[in-house]
N, C-alpha and C positions, 0 to 999 in steps of 0.2 A: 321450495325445495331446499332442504339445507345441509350442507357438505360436512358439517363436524357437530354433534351434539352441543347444545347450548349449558348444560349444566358443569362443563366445565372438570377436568377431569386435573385430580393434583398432581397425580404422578406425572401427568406428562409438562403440566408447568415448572414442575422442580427437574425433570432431565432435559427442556427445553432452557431452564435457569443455567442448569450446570455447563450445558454445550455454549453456549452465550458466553460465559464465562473465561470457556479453554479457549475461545474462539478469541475474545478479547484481550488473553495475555499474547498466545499467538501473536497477534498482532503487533500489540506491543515489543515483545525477541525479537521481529522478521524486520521491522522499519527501520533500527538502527543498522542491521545487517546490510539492506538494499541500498539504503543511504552513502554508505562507505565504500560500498562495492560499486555503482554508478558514478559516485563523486571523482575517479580516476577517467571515466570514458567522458564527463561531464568538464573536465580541464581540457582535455587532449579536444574537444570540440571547441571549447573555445580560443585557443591557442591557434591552432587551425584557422580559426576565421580571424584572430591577430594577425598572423604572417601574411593571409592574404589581401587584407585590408592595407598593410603595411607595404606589400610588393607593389601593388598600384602606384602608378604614377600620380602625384599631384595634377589639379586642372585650377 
């Protein structure tokens, strides 16, 4: 039984090419975005477990 034609159909490799494509710039725009926009919540957590590393008393 088989779910898609084996002869292979062009149009749908070159709109399947083209969405691949948008998909990979996408990608590309959004990872600097999230990067920058994390790296603030990504200090204040580590700082956080500075001060309380730091409040502890020595043993």
């Amino acid at each position: 039984m088989e779910l898609a034609p084996m002869d292979g159909n062009v149009e749908e490799d070159k709109t399947y090419n083209n969405l691949l494509k948008k998909f990979k710039i996408a990608v590309l725009f959004t990872l600097p975005v999230f990067i920058i926009s994390m790296s603030a919540m990504f200090a204040l957590m580590c700082t956080n477990i500075l001060q309380r590393r730091l409040q502890q008393p020595f043993q």
